[in-house]
C-alpha positions as CSV (number, residue, x, y, z in Angstrom):
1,X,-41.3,-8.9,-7.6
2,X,-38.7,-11.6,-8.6
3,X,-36.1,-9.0,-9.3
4,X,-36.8,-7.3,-6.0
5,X,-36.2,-11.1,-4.5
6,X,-33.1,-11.5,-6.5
7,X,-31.5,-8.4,-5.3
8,X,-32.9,-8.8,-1.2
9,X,-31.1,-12.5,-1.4
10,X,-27.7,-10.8,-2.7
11,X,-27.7,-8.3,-0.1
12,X,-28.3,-10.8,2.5
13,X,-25.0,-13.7,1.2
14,X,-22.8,-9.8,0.9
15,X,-23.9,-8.9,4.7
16,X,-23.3,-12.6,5.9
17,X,-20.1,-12.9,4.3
18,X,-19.4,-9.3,5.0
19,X,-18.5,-10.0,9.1
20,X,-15.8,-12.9,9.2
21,X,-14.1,-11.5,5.8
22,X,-13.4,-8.1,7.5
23,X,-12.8,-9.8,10.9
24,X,-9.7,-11.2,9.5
25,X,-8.9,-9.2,6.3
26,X,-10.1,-5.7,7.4
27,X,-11.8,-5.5,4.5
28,X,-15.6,-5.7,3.5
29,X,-16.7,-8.2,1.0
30,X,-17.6,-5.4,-1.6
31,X,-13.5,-4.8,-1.9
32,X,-13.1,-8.7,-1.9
33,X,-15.5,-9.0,-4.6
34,X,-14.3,-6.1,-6.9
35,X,-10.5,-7.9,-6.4
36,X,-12.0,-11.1,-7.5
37,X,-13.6,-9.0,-10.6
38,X,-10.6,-7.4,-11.3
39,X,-8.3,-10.4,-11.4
40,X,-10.7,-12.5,-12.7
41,X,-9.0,-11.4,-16.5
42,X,-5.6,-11.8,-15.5
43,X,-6.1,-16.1,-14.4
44,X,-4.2,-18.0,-16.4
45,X,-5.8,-20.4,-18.9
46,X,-3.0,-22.7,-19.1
47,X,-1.4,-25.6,-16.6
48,X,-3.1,-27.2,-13.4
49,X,-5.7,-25.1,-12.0
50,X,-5.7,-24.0,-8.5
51,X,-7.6,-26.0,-6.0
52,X,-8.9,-23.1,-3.8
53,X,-11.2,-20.5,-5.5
54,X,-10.3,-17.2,-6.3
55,X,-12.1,-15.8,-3.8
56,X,-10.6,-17.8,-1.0
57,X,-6.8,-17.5,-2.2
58,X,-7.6,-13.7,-1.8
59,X,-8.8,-14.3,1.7
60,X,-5.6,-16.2,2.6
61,X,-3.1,-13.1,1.1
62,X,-5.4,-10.4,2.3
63,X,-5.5,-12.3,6.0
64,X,-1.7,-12.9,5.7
65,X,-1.3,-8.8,4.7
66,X,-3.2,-7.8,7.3
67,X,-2.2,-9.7,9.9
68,X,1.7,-10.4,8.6
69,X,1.0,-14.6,10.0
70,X,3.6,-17.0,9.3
71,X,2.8,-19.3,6.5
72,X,2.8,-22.1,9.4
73,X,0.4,-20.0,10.9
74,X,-2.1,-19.1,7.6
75,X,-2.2,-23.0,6.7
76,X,-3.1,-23.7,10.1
77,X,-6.0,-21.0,9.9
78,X,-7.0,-22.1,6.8
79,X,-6.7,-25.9,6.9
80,X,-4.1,-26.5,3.9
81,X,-1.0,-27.4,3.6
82,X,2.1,-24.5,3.8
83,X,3.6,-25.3,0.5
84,X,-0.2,-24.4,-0.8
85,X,0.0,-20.9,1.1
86,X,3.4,-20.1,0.0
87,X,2.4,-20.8,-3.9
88,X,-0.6,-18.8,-3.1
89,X,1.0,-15.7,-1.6
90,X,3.7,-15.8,-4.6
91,X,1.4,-15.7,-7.0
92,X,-1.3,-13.2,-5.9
93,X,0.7,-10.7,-4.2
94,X,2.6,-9.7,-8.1
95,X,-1.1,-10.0,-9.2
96,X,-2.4,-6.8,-6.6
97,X,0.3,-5.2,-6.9
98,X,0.3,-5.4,-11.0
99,X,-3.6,-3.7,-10.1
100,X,-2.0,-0.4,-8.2
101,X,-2.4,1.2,-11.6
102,X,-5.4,1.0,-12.4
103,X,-6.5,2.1,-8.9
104,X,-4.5,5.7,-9.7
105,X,-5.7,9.2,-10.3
106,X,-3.0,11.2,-12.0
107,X,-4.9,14.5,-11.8
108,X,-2.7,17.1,-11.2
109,X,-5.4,19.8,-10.1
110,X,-4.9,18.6,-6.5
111,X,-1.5,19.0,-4.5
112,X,0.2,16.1,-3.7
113,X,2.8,15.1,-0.9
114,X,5.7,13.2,-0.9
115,X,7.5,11.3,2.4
116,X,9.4,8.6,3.3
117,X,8.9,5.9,5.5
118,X,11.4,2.7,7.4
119,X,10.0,-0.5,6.5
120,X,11.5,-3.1,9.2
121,X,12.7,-6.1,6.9
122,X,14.6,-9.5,7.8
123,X,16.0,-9.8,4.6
124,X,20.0,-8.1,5.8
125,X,21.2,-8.3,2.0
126,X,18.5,-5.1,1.5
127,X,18.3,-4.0,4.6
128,X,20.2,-1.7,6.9
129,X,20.7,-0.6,10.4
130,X,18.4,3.0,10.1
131,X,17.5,5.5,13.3
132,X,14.7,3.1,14.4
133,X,17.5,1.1,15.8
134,X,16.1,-1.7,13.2
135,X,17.0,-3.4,9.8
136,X,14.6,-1.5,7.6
137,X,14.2,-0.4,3.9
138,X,13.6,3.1,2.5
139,X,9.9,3.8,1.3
140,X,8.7,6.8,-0.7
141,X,5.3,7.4,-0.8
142,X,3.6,9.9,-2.7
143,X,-0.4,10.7,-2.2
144,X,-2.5,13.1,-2.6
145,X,-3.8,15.9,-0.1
146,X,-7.7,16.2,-0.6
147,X,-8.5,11.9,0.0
148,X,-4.8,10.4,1.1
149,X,-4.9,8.4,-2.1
150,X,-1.4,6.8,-3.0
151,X,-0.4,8.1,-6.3
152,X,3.2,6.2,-6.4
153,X,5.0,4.1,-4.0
154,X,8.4,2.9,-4.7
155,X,10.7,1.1,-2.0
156,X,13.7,-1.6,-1.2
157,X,16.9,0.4,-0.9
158,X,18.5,0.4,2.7
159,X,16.9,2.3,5.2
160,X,20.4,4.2,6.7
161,X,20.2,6.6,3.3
162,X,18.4,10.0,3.6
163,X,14.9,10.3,1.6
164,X,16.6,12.5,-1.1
165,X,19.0,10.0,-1.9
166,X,16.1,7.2,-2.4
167,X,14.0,10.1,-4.2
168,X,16.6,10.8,-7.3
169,X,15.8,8.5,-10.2
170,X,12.8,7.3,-9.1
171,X,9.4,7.3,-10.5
172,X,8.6,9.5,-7.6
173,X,10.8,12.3,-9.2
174,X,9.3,12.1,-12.8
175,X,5.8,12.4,-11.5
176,X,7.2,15.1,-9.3
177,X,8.4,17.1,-12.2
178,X,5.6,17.2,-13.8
179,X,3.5,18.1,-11.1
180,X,4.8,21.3,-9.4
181,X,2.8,21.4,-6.8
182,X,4.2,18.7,-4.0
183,X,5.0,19.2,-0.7
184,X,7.9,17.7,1.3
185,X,9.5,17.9,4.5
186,X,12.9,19.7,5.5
187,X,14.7,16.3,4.5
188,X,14.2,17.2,1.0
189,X,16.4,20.4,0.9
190,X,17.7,21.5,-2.1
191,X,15.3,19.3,-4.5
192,X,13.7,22.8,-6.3
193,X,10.6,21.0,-8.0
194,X,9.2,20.1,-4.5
195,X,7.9,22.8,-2.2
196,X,10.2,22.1,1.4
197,X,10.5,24.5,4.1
198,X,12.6,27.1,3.6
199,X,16.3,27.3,5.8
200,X,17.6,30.1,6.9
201,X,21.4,28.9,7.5
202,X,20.6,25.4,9.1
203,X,17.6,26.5,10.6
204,X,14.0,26.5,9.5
205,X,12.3,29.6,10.9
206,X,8.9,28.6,12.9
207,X,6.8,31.5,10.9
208,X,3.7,31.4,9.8
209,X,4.2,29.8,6.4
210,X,6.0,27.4,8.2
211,X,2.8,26.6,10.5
212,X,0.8,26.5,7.5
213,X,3.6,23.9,5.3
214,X,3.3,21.6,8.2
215,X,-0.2,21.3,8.9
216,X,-1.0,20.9,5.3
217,X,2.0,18.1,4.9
218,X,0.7,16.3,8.0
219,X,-1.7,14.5,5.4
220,X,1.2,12.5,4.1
221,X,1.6,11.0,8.2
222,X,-2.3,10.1,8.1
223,X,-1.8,8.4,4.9
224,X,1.6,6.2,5.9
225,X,-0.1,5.0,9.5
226,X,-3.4,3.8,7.1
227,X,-0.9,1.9,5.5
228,X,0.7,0.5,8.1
229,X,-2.1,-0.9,9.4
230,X,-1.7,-3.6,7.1
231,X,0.9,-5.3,9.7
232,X,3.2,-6.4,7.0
233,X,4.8,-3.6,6.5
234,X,6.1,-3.8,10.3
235,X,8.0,-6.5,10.0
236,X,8.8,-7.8,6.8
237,X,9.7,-11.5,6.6
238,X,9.9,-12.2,3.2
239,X,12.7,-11.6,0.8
240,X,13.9,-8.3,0.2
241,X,13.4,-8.5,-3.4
242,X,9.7,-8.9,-2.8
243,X,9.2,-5.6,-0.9
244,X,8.2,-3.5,-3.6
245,X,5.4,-5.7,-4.7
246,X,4.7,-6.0,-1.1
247,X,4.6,-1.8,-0.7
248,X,2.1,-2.0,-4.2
249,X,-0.3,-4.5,-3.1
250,X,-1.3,-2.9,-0.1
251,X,-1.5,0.8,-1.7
252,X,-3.6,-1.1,-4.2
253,X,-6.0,-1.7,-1.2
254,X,-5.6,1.2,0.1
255,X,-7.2,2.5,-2.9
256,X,-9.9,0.5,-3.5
257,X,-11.5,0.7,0.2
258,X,-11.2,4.6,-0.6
259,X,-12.9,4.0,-4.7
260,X,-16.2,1.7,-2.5
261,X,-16.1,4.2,0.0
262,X,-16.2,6.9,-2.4
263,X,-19.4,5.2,-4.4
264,X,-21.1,4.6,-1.8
């Protein structure tokens, strides 16, 4: 009866914590508390501790993800100071993004897609002027088909290249080669370990395998506007440098609302 009682009164703090922790993050508590889990290893056991809990610095970089606020802006929400915000967001975004990893399935039984994506960023040094009439940066995002899980993301060169260009060299490319079996769009011509649509002079030919390419590569355009739900990546103020740890944090969410949905 007592462990009965135990569990009833756990439900009950998850659901009453569940509604203002997803009103602002997006996310239900279960993700919050399997972040906390995760990063509980990774706190360091030296110099001042932190004077907000784990679980609320979390809260404050989720909230500031998700809703891209101005550090003014989160240190208003959250009644501390901004030079507390800033150390927070420094310090916990390398942290999520260092957890991407472990969020990964590499099976290669499933196809997987590849795509690019213009990430508007302030930071000019990075950036470039790109055909969204915007300073951006050049994502690639590879996921895979059957559940739109990110399998690599990789980002921070100027968005006024073309996606093969950002796709040579990249971790993208060695996962690629070892795979086989991705898909890509007509912007990654010539690249002969990815399946693109095939041109006939400088035309692709609407066929029927080129109906059947498209719908099944349409996964990878679900997958990027998931992401970009997470409103910093449509406007990204902070340093370009950062972007890439930016672009890894939130496909480490990503992830993890698709790993509780999954068990659930």
């Amino acid at each position: 009866m007592t462990n009965v009682t135990n569990v009833t009164n756990v439900t009950d703090v998850r659901s009453s914590r569940d509604a203002p922790i997803r009103s602002i993050t997006g996310l239900p508590y279960v993700v919050l508390h399997e972040l906390q889990r995760r990063l509980h290893n990774t706190q360091p056991s030296r110099g001042r501790p932190w004077a907000s809990s784990l679980e609320r610095r979390l809260t404050i970089v989720c909230t500031g993800l998700r809703t891209n606020l101005t550090l003014r802006e989160l240190a208003t929400v959250f009644g501390i100071s901004k030079s507390q915000v800033h150390r927070i967001v420094a310090d916990r975004v390398p942290r999520l993004a260092g957890l991407l990893a472990s969020t990964i399935d590499p099976d290669r039984r499933w196809s997987w897609i590849v795509d690019g994506t213009l990430i508007p960023t302030r930071d000019h040094q990075t950036a470039a002027k790109s055909k969204n009439y915007r300073w951006s940066c050049n994502a690639q995002l590879l996921v895979r088909r059957r559940d739109l899980r990110v399998v690599a993301i990789v980002g921070g060169g100027p968005g006024n290249r073309n996606d093969r260009v950002h796709y040579r060299d990249s971790l993208i490319e060695l996962l690629c080669r070892r795979h086989r079996r991705v898909l890509a769009d007509g912007g990654y011509r010539g690249v002969t370990e990815l399946i693109a649509p095939v041109f006939r002079g400088n035309r692709i030919p609407r066929d029927r395998a080129w109906r059947r390419h498209r719908k099944r590569r349409a996964r990878v355009e679900h997958a990027i506007a998931r992401l970009k739900t997470w409103r910093v990546l449509r406007d990204h103020r902070r340093k370009g440098r950062n972007l890439l740890h930016t672009l890894q944090a939130v496909a480490c969410l990503h992830n993890l609302v698709l790993d509780m949905r999954d068990s659930s």
